[in-house]
N, C-alpha and C positions, 0 to 999 in steps of 0.2 A: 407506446407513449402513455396510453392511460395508465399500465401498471406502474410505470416512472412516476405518475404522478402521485397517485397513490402511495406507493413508498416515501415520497418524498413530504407528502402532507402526515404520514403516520409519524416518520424522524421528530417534524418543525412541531405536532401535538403533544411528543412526549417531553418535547424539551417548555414547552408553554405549561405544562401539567409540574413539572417540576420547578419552575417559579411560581406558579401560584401556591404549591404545598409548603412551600419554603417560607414565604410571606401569609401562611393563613396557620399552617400548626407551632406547638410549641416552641420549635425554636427559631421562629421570626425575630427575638428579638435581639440571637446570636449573632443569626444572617445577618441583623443590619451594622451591630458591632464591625463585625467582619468585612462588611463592606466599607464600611467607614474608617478602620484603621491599617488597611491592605494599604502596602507601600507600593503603588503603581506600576514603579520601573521598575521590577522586576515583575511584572505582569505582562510587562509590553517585552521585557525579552524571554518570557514564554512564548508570547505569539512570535518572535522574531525566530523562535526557533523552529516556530511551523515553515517562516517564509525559507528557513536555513532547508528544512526537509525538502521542498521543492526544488528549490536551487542547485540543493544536493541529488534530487533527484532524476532532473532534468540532466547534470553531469552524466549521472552511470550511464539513462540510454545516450546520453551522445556518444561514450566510450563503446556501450554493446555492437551500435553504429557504426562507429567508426572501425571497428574489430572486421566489421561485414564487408560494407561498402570500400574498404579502402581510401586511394586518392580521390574516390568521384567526389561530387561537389555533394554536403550534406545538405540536402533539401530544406531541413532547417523541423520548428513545429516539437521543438523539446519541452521546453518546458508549459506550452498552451498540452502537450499529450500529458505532463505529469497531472496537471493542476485537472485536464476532465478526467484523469484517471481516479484520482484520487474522489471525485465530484460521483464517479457512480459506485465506485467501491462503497461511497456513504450512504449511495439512496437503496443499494440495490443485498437483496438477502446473501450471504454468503459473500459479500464484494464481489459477485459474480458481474458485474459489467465494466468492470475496471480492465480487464483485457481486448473485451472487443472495442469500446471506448477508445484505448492506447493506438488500437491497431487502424482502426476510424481514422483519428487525427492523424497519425502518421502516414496514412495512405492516400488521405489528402493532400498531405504537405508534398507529394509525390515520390512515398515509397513505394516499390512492388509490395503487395499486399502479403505476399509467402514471407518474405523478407520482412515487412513486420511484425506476423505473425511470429518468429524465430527469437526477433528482440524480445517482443512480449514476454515469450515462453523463458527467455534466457533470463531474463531482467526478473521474475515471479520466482525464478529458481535461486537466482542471488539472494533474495531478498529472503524468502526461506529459507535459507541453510545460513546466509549471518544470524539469523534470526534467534535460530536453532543452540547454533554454536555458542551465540553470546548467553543465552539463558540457561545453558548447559557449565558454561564457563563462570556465570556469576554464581550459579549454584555450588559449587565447588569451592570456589571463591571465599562464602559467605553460610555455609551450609548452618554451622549452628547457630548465625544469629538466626538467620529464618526458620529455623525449626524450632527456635523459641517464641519467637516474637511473634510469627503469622498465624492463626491455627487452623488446623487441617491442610495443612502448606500439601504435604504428599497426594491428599486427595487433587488437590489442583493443579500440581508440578504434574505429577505423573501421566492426567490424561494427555494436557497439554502437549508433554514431547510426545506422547504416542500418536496422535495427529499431525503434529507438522512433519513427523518421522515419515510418517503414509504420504503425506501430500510432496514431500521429497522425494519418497520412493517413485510415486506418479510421474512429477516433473522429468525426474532419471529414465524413465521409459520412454518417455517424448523424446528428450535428448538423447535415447541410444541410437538403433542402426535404425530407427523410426517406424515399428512395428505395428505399437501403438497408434502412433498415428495414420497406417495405411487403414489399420481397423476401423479407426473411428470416422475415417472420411467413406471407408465403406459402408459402414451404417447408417451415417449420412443419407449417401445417395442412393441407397436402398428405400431410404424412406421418400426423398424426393420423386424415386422413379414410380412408386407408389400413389402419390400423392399430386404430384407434376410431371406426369408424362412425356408431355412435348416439350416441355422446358428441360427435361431432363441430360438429353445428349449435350447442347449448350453448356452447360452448367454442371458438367462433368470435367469439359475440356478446362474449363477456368479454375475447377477447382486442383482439377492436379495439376495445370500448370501453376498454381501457389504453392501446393505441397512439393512441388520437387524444386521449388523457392524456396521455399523452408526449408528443407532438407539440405540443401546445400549453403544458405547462409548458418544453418547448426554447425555442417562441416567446417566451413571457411573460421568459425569463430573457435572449434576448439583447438584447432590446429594455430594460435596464436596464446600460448601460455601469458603472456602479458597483459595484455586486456582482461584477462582472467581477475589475475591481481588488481590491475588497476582498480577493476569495478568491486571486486571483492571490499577494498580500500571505500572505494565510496562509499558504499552497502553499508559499511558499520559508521560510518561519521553520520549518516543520513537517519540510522537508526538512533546511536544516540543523541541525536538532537532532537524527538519525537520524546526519546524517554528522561531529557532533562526539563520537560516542561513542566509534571509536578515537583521536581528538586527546585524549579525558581518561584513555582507556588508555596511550597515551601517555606523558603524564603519571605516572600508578601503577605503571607498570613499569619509565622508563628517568630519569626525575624530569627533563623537559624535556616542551616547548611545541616543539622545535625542527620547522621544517616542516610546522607545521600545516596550513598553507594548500594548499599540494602534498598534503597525506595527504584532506585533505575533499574535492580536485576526484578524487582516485584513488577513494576510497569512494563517490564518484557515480556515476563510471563502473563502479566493480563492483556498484553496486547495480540499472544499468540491463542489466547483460550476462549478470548473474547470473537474473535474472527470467525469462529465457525458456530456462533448463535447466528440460528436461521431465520434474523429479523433484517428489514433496510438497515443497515448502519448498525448491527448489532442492537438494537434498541431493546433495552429492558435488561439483556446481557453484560452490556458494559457496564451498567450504572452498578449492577447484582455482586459482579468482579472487582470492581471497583473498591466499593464497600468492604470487600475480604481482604485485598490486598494492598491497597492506596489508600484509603481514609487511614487506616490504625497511622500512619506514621504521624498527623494531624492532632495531635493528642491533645489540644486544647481548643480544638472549633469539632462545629455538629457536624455530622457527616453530606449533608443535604448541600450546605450553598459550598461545599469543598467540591464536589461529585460536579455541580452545575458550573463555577468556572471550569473546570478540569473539560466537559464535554464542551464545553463552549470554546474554549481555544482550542483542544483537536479534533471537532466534530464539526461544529457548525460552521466557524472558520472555514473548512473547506468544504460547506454547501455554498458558503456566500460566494468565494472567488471561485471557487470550482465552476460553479451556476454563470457565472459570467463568462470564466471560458468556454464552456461547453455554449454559450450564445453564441460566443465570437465564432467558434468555430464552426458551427453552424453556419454564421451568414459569410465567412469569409468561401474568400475562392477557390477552386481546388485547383491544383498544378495540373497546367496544360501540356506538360511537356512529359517526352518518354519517363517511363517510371523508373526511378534506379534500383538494382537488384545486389543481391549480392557480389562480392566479384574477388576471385583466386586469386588472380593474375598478381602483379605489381605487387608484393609484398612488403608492407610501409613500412618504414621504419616507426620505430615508438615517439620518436621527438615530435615527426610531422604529425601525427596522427593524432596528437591529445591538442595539438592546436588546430 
């Protein structure tokens, strides 16, 4: 908890540090321009596109879910897991507690814990290979305007896929015959037995009975080619609605649509390149990224109060409701009733299932 908070007080000072630089150097008196002549509603359906991303996102796990679980009853706690997902993905370095956070709230709501561990894992792998695909796809797409217009585009394209390529490769190794994952729960407990001896036997039994819960809500899910798709389908409408929130900034600050298309394949790539600065929330990363590839399309405002709405609707935004859910969930109740697991059997059809 201290380190949470920590992270969390580092995000809220940089984002205070960049109002104040904004209203104290040279170009304060753009920033207020800019403030003063931004057309609104198209600022509030930037933010609407934040609440679309959750909505959206909350969809895929209930599909991953339902891929799993089958006809059981969905325990429910989708969209309360999207919004604290997203709440420690922002505080936390690498978004590294955006999984266990996911798997928290689900396993409250009364999932088997293996089983959401699987979502987790399933739902992280969707999300990085649309990711991948579409920044691969706009590049192709758009190759020479970007390699006019952005500079040093190759230096930034190129790490970019080479990272989310690895972090695929990874996810793929969880998802094969679960190697990977026998290793790492043995490293684990090699270090527990070390460290907690008498807890150790305990704390074995539960943990492989989650992994052979994981393990088999993997199986149950690929062996369903549909759900596949279906989420795959989520995965990209969820993504670009994340990445048309600077095209409606866009909009509210220079009163054009111009380059839209070029500005959402460049927000893809900075949203893949930015994710592996090893700050809470990218901090300092984003802003850095930002700057390279999302101010140049802004061609007539400063780069400063552009960068600070831009982190303020997809950053802070989800400290604020993220922080709320992650309360609620907290004080809310945990499911007192058997925990649902994966399950074979009953093979659903696709109609029931999305309802």
């Amino acid at each position: 908890m201290k380190k949470f908070i920590i992270n969390l007080i580092i995000a809220l000072a940089v984002g205070c540090i960049f109002i104040v630089l904004m209203f104290t150097n040279q170009s304060a008196d753009d920033a207020i321009r800019i403030l003063k002549s931004i057309e609104y509603i198209y600022i509030l359906f930037a933010f609407m596109c934040m609440v679309l991303l959750w909505v959206l996102g909350s969809l895929a796990i209930r599909i991953v879910k339902r891929g799993m679980i089958g006809r059981q009853k969905d325990p429910g706690g989708n969209f309360l897991s999207i919004i604290v997902h997203e709440f420690f993905c922002a505080v936390t370095p690498f978004s590294s507690g955006g999984q266990p956070a996911l798997v928290y709230v689900l396993t409250k709501k009364g999932l088997d814990a293996g089983t959401a561990a699987s979502i987790a894992i399933i739902r992280s792998f969707l999300y990085q290979v649309t990711e991948l695909a579409l920044s691969v796809f706009g590049f192709l797409l758009l190759r020479n305007y970007l390699l006019q217009h952005v500079s040093h585009f190759y230096a930034i394209f190129i790490p970019a896929i080479i990272i989310c390529s690895v972090i695929v490769g990874i996810f793929l190794a969880f998802l094969g015959k679960g190697k990977l994952a026998n290793k790492t729960v043995s490293l684990v407990m090699l270090i527990i037995q070390k460290f907690m001896p008498k807890k150790h036997e305990k704390i074995e039994k539960s943990v492989n009975e989650s992994l052979a819960s994981f393990k088999e809500g993997v199986r149950i899910f690929k062996t369903r080619p549909w759900f596949w798709v279906f989420s795959v389908l989520i995965q990209i409408a969820e993504l670009l609605s994340i990445y048309m929130v600077p095209v409606f900034m866009l909009r509210a600050i220079e009163g054009s649509f111009d380059n839209a298309l070029p500005l959402m394949v460049c927000t893809c790539i900075c949203s893949i390149i930015m994710s592996y600065v090893p700050t809470p929330g990218t901090t300092g990363g984003a802003e850095g990224f930002a700057v390279l590839l999302i101010t140049p399309f802004f061609v007539s405002s400063p780069a400063l109060p552009v960068i600070l709405i831009w982190r303020l609707i997809t950053y802070y935004f989800k400290i604020l409701f993220g922080g709320i859910g992650f309360m609620v969930a907290l004080k809310g109740k945990g499911s007192d009733r058997k925990k649902v697991k994966a399950k074979a059997k009953d093979l659903i059809s696709q109609a029931d299932s999305m309802m």
